[in-house]
PDB file of N, CA, C and O in Angstrom:
ATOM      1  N   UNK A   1       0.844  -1.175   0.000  1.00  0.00           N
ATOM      2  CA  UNK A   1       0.000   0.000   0.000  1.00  0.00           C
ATOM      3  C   UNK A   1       0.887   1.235   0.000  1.00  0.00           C
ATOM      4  O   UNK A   1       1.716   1.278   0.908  1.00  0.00           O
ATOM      5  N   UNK A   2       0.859   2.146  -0.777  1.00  0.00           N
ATOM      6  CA  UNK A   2       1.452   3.471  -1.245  1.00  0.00           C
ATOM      7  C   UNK A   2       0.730   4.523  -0.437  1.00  0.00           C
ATOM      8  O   UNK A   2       1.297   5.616  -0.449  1.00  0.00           O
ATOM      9  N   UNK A   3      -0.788   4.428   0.512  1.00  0.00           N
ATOM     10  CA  UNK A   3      -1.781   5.342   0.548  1.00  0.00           C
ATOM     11  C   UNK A   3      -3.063   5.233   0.965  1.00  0.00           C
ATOM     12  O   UNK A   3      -3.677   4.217   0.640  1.00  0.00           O
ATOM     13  N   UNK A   4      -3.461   5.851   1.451  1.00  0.00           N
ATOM     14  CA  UNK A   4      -5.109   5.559   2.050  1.00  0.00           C
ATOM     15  C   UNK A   4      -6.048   6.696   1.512  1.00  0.00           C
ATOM     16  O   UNK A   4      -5.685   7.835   1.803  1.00  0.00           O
ATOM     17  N   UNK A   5      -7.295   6.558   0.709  1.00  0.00           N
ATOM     18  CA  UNK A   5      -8.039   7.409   0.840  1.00  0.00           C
ATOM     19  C   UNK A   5      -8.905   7.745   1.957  1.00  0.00           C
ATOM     20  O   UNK A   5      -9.433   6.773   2.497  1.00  0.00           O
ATOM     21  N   UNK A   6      -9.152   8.787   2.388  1.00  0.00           N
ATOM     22  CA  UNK A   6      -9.607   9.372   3.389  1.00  0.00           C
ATOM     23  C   UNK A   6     -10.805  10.646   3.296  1.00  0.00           C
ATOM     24  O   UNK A   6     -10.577  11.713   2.725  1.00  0.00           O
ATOM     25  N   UNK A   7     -11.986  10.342   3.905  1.00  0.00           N
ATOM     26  CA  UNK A   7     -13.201  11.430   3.837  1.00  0.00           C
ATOM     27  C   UNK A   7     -14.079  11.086   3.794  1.00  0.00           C
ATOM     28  O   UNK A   7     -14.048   9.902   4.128  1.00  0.00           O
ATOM     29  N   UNK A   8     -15.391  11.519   3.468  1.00  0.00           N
ATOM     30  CA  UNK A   8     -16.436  10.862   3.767  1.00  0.00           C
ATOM     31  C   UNK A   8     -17.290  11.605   2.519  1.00  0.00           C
ATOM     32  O   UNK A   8     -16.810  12.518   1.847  1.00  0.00           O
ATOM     33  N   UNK A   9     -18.604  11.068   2.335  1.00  0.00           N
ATOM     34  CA  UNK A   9     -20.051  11.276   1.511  1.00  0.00           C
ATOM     35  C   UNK A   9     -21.272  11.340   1.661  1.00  0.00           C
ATOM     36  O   UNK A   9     -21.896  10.465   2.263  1.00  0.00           O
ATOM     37  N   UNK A  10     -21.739  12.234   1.216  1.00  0.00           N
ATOM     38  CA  UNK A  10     -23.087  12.469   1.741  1.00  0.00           C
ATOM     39  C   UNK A  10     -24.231  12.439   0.245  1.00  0.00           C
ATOM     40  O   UNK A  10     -24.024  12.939  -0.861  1.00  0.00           O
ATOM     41  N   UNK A  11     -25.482  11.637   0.749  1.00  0.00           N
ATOM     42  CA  UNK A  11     -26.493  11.514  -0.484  1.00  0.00           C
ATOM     43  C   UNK A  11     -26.993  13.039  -0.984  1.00  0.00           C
ATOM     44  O   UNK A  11     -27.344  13.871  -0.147  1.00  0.00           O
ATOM     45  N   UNK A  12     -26.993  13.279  -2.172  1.00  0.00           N
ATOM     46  CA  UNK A  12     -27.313  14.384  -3.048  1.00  0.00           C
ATOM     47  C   UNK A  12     -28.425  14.398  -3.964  1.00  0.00           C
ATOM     48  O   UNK A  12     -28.721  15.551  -4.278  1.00  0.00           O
ATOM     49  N   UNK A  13     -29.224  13.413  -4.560  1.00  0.00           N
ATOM     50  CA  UNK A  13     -29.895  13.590  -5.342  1.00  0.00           C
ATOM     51  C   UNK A  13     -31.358  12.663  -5.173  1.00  0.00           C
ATOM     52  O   UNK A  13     -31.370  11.523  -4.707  1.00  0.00           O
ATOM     53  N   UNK A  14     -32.299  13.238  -5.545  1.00  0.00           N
ATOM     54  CA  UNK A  14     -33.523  12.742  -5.423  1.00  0.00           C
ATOM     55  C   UNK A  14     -34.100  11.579  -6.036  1.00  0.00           C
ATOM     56  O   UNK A  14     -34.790  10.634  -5.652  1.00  0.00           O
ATOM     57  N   UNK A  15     -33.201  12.254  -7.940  1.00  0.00           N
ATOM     58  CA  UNK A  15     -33.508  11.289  -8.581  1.00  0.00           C
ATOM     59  C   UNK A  15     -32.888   9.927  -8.535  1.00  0.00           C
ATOM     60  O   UNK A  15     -33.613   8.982  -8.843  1.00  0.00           O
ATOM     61  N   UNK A  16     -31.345   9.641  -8.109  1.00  0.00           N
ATOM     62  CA  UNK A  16     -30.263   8.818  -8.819  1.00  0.00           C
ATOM     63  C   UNK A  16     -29.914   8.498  -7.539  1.00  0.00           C
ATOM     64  O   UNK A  16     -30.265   8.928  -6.440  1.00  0.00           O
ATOM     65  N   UNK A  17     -29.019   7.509  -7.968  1.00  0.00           N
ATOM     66  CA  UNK A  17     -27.707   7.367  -5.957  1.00  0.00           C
ATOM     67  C   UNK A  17     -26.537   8.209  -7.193  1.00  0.00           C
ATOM     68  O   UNK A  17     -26.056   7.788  -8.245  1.00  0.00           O
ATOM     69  N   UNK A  18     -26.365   9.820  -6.320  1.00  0.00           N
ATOM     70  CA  UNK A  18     -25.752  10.318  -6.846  1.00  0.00           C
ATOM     71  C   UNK A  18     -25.338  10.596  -5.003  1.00  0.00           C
ATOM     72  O   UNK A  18     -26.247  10.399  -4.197  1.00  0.00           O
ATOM     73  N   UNK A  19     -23.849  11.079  -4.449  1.00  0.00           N
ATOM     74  CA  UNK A  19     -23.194  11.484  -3.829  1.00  0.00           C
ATOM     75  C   UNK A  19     -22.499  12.752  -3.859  1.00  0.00           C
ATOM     76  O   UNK A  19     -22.039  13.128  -4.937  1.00  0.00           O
ATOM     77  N   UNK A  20     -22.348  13.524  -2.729  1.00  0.00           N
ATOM     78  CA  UNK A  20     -21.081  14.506  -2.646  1.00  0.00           C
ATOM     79  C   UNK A  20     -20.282  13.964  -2.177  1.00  0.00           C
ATOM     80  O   UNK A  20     -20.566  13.515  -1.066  1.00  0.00           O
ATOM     81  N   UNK A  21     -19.077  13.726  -2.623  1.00  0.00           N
ATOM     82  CA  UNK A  21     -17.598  13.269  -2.085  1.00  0.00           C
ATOM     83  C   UNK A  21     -16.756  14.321  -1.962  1.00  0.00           C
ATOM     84  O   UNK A  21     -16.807  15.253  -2.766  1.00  0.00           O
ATOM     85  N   UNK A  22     -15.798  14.291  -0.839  1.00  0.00           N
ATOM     86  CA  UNK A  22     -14.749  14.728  -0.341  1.00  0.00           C
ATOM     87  C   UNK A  22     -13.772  13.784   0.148  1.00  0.00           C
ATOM     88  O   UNK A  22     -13.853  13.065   1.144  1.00  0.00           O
ATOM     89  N   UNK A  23     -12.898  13.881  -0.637  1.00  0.00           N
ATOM     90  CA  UNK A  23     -11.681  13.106  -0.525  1.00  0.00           C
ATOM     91  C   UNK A  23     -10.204  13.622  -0.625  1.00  0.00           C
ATOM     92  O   UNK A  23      -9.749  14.349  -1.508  1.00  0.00           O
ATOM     93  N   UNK A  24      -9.407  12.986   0.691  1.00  0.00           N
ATOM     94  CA  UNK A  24      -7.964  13.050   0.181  1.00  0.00           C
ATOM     95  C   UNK A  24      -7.416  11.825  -0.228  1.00  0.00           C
ATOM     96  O   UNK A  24      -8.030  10.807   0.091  1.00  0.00           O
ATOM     97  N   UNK A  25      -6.234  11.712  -0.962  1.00  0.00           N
ATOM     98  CA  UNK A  25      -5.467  10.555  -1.108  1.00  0.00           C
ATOM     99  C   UNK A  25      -4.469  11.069  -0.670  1.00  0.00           C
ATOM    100  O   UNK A  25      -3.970  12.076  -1.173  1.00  0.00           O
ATOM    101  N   UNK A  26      -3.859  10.277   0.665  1.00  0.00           N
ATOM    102  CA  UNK A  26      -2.774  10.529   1.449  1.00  0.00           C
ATOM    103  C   UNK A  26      -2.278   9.766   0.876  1.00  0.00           C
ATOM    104  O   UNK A  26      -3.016   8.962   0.308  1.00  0.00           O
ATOM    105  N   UNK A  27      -0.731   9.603   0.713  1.00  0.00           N
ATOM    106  CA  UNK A  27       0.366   9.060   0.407  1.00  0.00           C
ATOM    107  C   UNK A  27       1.115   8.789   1.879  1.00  0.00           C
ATOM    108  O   UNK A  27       1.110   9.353   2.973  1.00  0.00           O
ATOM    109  N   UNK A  28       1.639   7.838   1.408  1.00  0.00           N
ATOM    110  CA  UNK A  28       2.397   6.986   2.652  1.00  0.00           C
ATOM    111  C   UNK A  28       3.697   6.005   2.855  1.00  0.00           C
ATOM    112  O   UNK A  28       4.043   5.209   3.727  1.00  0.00           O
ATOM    113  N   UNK A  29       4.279   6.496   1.526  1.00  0.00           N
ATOM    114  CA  UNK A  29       5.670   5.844   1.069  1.00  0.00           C
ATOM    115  C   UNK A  29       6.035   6.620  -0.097  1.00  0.00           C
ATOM    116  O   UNK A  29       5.261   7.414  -0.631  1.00  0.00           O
ATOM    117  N   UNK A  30       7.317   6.371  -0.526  1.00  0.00           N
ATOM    118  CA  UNK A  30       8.340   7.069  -1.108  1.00  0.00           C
ATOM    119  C   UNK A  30       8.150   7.861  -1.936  1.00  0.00           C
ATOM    120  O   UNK A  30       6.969   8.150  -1.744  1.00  0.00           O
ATOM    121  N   UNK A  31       8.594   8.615  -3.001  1.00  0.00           N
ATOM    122  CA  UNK A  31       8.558  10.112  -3.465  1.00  0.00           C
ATOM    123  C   UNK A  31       7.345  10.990  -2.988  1.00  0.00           C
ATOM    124  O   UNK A  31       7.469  12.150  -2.595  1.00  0.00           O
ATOM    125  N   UNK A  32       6.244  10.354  -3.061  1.00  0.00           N
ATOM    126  CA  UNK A  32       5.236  11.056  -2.613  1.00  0.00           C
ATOM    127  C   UNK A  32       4.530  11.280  -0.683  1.00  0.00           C
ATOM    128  O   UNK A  32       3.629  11.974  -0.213  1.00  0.00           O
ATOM    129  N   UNK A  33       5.432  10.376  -0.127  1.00  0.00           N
ATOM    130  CA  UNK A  33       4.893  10.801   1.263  1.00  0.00           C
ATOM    131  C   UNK A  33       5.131  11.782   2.195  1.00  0.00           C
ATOM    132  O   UNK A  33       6.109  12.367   2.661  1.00  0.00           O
ATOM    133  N   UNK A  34       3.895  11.780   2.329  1.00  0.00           N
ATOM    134  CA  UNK A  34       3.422  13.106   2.891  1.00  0.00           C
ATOM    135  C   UNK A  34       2.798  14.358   2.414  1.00  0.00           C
ATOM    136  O   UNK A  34       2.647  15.440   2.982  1.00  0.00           O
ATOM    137  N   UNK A  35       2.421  13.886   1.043  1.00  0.00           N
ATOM    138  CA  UNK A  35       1.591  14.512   0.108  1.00  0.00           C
ATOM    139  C   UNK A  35       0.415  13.838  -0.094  1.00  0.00           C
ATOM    140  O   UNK A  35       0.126  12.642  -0.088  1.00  0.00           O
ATOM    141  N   UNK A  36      -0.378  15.126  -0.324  1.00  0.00           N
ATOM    142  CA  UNK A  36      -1.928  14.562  -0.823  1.00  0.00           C
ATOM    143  C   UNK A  36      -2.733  14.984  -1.916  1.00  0.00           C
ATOM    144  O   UNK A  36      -2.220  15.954  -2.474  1.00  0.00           O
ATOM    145  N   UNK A  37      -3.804  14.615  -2.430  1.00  0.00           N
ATOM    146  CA  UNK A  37      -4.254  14.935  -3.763  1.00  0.00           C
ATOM    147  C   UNK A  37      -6.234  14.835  -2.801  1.00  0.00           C
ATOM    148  O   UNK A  37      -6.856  13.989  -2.158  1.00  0.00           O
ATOM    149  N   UNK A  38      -6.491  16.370  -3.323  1.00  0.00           N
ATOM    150  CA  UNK A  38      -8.124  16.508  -2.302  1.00  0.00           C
ATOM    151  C   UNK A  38      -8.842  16.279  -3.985  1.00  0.00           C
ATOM    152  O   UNK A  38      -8.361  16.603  -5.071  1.00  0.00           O
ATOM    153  N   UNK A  39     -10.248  15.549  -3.639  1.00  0.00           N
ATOM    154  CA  UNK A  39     -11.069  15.228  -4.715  1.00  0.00           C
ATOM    155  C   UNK A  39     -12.416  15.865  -3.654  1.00  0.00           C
ATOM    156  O   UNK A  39     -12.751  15.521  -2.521  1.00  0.00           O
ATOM    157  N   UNK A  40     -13.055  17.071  -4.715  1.00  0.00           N
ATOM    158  CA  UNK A  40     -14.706  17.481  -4.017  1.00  0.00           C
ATOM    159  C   UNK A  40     -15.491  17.426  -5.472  1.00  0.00           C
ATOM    160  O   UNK A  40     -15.040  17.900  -6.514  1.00  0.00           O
ATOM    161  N   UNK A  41     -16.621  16.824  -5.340  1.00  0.00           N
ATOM    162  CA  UNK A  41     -17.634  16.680  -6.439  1.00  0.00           C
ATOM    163  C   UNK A  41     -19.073  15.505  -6.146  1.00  0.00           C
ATOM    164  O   UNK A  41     -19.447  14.844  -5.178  1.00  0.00           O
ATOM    165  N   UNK A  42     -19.466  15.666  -7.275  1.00  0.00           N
ATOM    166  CA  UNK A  42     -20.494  15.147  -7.345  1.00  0.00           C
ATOM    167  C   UNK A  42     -20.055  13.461  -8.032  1.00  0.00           C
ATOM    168  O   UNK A  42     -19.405  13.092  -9.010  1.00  0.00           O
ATOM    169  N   UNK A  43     -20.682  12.871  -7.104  1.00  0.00           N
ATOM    170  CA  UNK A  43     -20.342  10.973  -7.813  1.00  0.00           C
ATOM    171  C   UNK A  43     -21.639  10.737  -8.146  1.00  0.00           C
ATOM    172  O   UNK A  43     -22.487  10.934  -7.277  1.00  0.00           O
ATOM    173  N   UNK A  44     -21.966  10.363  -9.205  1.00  0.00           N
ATOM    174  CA  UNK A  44     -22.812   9.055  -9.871  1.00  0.00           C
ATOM    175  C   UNK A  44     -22.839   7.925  -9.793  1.00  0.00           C
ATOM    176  O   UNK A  44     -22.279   7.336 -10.717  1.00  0.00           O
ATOM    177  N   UNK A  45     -23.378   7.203  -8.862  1.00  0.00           N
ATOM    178  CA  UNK A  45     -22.287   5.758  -8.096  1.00  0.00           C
ATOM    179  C   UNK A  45     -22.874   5.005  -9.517  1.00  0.00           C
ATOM    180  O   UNK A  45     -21.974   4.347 -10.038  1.00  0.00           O
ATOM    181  N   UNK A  46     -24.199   4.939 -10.290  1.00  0.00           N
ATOM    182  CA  UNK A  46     -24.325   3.905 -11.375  1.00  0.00           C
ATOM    183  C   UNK A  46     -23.822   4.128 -12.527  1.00  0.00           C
ATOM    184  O   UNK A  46     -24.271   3.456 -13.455  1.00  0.00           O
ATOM    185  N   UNK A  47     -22.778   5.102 -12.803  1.00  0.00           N
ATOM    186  CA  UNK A  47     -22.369   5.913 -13.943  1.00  0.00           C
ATOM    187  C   UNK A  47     -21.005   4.841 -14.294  1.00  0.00           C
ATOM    188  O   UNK A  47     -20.378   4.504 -13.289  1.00  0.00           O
ATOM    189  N   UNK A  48     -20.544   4.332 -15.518  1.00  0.00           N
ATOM    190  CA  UNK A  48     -19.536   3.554 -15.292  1.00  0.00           C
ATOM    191  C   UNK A  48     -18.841   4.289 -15.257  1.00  0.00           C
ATOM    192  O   UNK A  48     -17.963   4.034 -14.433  1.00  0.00           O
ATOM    193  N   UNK A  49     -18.724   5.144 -15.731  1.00  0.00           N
ATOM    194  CA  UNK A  49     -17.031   6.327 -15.129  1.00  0.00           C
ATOM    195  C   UNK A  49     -17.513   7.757 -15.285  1.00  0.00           C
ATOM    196  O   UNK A  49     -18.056   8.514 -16.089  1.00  0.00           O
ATOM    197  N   UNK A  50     -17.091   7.706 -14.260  1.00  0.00           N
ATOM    198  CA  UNK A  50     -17.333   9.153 -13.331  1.00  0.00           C
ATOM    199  C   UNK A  50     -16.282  10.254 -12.957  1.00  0.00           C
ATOM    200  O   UNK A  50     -15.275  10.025 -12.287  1.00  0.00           O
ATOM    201  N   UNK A  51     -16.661  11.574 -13.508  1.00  0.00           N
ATOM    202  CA  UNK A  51     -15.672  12.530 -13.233  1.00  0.00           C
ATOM    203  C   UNK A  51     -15.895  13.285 -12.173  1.00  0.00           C
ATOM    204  O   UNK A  51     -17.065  13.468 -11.836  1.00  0.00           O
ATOM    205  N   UNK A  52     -14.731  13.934 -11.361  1.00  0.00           N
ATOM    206  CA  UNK A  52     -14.530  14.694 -10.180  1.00  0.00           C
ATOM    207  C   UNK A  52     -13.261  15.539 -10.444  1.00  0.00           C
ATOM    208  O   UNK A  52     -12.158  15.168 -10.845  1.00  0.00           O
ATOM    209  N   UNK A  53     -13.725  16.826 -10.101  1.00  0.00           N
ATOM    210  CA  UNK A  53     -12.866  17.524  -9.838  1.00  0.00           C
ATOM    211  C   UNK A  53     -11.342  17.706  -8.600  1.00  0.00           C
ATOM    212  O   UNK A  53     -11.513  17.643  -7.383  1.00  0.00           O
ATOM    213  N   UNK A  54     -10.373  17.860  -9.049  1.00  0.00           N
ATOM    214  CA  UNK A  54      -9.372  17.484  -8.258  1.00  0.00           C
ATOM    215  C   UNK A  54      -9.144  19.319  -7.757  1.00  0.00           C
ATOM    216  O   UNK A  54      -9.109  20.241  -8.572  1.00  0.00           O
ATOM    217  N   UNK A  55      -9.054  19.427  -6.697  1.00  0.00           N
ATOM    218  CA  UNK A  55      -9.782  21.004  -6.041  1.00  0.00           C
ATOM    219  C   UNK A  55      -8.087  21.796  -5.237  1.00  0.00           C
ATOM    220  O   UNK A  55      -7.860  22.984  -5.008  1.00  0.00           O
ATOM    221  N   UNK A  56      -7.268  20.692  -5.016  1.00  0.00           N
ATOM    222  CA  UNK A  56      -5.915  21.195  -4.840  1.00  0.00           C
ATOM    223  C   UNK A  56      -5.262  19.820  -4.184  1.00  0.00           C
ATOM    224  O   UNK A  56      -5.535  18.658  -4.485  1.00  0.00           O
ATOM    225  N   UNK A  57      -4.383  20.267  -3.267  1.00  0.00           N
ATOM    226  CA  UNK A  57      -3.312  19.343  -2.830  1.00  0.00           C
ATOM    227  C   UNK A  57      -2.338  19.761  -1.649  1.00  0.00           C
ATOM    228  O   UNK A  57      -2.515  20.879  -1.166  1.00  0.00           O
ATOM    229  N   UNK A  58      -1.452  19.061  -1.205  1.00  0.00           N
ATOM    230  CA  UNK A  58       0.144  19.659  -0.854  1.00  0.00           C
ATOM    231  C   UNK A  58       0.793  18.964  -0.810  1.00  0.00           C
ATOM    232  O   UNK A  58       0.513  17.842  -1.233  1.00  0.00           O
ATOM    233  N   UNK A  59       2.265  19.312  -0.161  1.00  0.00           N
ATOM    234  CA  UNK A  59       3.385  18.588  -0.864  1.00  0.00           C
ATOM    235  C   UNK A  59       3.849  18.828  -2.401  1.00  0.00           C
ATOM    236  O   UNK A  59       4.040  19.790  -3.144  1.00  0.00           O
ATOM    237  N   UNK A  60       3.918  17.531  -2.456  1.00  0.00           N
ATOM    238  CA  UNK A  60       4.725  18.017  -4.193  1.00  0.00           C
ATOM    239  C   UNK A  60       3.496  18.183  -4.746  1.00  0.00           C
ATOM    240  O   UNK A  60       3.648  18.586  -5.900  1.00  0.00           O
ATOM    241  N   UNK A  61       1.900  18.013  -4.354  1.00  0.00           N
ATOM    242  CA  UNK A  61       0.847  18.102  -5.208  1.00  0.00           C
ATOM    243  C   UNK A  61      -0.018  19.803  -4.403  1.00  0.00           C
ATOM    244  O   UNK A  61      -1.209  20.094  -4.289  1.00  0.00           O
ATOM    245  N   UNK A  62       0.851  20.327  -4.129  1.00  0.00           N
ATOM    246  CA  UNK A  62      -0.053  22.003  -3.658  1.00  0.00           C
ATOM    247  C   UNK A  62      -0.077  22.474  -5.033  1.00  0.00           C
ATOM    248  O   UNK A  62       0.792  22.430  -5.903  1.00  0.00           O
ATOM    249  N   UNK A  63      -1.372  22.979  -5.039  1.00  0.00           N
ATOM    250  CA  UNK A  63      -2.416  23.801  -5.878  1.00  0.00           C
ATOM    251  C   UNK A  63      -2.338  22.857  -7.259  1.00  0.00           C
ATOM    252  O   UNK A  63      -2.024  23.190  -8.401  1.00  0.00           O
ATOM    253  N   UNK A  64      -2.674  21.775  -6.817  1.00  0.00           N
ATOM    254  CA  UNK A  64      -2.951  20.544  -7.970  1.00  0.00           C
ATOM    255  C   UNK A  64      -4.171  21.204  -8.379  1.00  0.00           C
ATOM    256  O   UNK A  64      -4.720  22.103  -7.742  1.00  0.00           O
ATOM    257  N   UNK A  65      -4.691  20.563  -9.809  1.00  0.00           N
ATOM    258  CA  UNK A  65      -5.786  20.878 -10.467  1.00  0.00           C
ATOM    259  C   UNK A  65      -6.067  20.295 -11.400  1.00  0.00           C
ATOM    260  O   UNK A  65      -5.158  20.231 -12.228  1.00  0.00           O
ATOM    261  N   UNK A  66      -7.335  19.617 -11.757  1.00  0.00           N
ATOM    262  CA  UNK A  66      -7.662  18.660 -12.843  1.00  0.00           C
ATOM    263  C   UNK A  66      -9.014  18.252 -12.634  1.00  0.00           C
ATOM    264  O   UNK A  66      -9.977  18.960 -12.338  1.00  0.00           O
ATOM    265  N   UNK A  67      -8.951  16.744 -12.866  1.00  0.00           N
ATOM    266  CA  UNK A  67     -10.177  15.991 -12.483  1.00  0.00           C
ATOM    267  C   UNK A  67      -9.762  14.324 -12.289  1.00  0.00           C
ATOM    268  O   UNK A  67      -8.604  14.010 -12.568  1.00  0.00           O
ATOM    269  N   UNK A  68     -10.460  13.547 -11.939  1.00  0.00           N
ATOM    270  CA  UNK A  68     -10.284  12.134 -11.701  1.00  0.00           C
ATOM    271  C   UNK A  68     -11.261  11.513 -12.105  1.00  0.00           C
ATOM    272  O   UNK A  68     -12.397  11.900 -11.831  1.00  0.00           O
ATOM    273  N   UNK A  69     -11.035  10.430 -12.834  1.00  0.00           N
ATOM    274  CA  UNK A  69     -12.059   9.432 -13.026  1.00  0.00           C
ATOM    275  C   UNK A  69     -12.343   7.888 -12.231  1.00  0.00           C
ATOM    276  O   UNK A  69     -11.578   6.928 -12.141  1.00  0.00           O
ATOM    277  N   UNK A  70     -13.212   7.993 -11.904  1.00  0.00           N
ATOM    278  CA  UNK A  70     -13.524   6.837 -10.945  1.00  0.00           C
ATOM    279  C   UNK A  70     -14.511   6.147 -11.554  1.00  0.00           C
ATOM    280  O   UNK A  70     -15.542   6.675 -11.970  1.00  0.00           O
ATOM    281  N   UNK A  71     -14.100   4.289 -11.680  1.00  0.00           N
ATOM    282  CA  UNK A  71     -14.301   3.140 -12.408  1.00  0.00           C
ATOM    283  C   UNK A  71     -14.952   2.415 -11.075  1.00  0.00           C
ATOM    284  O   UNK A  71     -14.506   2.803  -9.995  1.00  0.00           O
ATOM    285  N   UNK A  72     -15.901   1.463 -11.065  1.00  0.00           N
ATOM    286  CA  UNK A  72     -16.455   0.492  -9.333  1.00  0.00           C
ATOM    287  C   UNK A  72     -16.376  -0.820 -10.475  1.00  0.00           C
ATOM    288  O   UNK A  72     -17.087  -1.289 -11.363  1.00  0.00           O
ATOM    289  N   UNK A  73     -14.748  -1.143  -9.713  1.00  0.00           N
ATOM    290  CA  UNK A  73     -14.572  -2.706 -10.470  1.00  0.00           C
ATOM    291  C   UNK A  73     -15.638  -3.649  -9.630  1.00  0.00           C
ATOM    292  O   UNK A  73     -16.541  -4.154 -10.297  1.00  0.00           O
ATOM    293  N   UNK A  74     -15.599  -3.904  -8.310  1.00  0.00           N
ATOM    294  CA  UNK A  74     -16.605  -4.752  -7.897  1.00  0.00           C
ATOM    295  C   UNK A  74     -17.801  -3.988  -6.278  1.00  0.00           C
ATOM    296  O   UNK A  74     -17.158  -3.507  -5.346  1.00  0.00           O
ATOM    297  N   UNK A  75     -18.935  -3.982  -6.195  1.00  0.00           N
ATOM    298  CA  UNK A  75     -19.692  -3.907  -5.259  1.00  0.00           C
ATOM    299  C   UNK A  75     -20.072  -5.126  -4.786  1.00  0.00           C
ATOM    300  O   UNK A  75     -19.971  -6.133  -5.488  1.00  0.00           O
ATOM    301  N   UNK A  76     -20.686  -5.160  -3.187  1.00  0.00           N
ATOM    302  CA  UNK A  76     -21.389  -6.225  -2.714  1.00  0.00           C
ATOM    303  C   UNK A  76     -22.006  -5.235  -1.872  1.00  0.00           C
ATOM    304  O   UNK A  76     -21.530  -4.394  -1.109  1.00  0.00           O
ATOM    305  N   UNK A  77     -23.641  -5.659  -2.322  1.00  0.00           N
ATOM    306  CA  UNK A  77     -24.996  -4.997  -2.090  1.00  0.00           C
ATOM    307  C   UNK A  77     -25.075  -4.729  -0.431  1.00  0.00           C
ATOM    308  O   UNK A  77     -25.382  -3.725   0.211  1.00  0.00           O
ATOM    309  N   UNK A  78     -24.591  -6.296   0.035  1.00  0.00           N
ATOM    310  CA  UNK A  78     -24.708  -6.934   0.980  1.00  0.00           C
ATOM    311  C   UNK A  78     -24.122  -6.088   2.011  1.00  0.00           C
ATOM    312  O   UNK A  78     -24.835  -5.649   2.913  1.00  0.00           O
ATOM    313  N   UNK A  79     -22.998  -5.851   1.953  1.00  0.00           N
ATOM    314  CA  UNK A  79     -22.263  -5.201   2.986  1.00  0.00           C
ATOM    315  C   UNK A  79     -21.700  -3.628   2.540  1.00  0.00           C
ATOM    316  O   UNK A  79     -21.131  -2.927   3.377  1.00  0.00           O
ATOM    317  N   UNK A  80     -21.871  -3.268   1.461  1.00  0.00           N
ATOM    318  CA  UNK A  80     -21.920  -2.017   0.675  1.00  0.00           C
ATOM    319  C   UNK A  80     -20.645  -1.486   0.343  1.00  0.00           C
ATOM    320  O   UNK A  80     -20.494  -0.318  -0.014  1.00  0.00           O
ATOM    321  N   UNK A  81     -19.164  -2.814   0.517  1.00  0.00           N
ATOM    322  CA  UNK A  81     -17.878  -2.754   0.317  1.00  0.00           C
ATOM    323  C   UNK A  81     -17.934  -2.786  -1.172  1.00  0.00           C
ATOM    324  O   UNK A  81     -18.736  -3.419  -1.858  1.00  0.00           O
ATOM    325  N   UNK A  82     -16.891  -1.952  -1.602  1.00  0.00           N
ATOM    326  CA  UNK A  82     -16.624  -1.510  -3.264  1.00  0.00           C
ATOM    327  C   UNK A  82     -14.794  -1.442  -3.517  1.00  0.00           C
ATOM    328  O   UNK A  82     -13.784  -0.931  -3.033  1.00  0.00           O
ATOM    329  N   UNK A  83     -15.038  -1.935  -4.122  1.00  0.00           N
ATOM    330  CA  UNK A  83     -13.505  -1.155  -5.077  1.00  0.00           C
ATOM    331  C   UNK A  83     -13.356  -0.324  -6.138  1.00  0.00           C
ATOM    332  O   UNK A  83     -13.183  -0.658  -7.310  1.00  0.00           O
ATOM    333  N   UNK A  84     -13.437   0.881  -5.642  1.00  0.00           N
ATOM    334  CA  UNK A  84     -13.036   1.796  -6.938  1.00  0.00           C
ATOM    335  C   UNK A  84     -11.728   2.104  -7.345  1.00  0.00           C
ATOM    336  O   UNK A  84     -10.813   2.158  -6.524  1.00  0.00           O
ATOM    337  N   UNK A  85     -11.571   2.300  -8.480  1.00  0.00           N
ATOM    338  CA  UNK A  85     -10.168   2.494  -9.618  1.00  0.00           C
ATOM    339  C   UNK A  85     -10.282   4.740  -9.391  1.00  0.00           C
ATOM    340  O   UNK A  85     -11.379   5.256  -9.603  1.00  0.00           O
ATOM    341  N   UNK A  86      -9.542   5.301  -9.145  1.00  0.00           N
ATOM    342  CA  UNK A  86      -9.467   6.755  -9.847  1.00  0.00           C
ATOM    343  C   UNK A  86      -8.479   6.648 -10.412  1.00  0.00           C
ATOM    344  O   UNK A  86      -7.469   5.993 -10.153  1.00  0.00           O
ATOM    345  N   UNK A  87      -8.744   7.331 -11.262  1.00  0.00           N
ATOM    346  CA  UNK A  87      -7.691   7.871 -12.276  1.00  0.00           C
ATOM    347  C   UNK A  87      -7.304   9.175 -12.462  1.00  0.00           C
ATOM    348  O   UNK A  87      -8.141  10.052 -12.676  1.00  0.00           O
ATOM    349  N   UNK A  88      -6.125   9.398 -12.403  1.00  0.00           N
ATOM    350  CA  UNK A  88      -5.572  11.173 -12.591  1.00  0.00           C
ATOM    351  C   UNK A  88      -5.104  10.870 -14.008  1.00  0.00           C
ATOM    352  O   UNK A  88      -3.946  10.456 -14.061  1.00  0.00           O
ATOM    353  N   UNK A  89      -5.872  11.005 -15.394  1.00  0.00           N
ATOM    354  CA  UNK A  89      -5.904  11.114 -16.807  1.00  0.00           C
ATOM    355  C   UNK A  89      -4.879  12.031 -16.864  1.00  0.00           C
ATOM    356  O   UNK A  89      -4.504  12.470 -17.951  1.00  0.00           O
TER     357      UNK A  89
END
């Protein structure tokens, strides 16, 4: 493990399971530790890929800027554990 994402989500939409996310990706080993990359936006959890804005950073990633795409290789309904893929394109 290189990193932990970290933050939490809150339900947003009436129509959809759409989310507000706030996220960091802390880093936690070599060139990059102790740097982070913050993700705030709107998620589409049934969307197969989903964009978010990347809102800043620090460390070697202060005043980062972009977006991320996030892929849900597997869900279980059951216990509501997921694996998502982001991507910094």
């Amino acid at each position: 493990m290189i990193g932990r994402a970290q933050g939490f989500y809150a339900l947003s939409s009436q129509e959809e399971v759409g989310l507000l996310m706030s996220m960091n990706f802390a880093f936690t080993q070599g060139k990059y530790n102790g740097s982070t990359i913050t993700v705030l936006g709107r998620n589409i959890v049934f969307n197969k890929v989903r964009e978010m804005p990347v809102i800043g950073g620090s460390g070697l990633f202060r005043f980062a800027r972009g977006y991320v795409q996030a892929r849900t290789h597997t869900f279980n309904q059951k216990t509501g554990d997921a694996i998502i893929e982001y991507t910094l394109p």
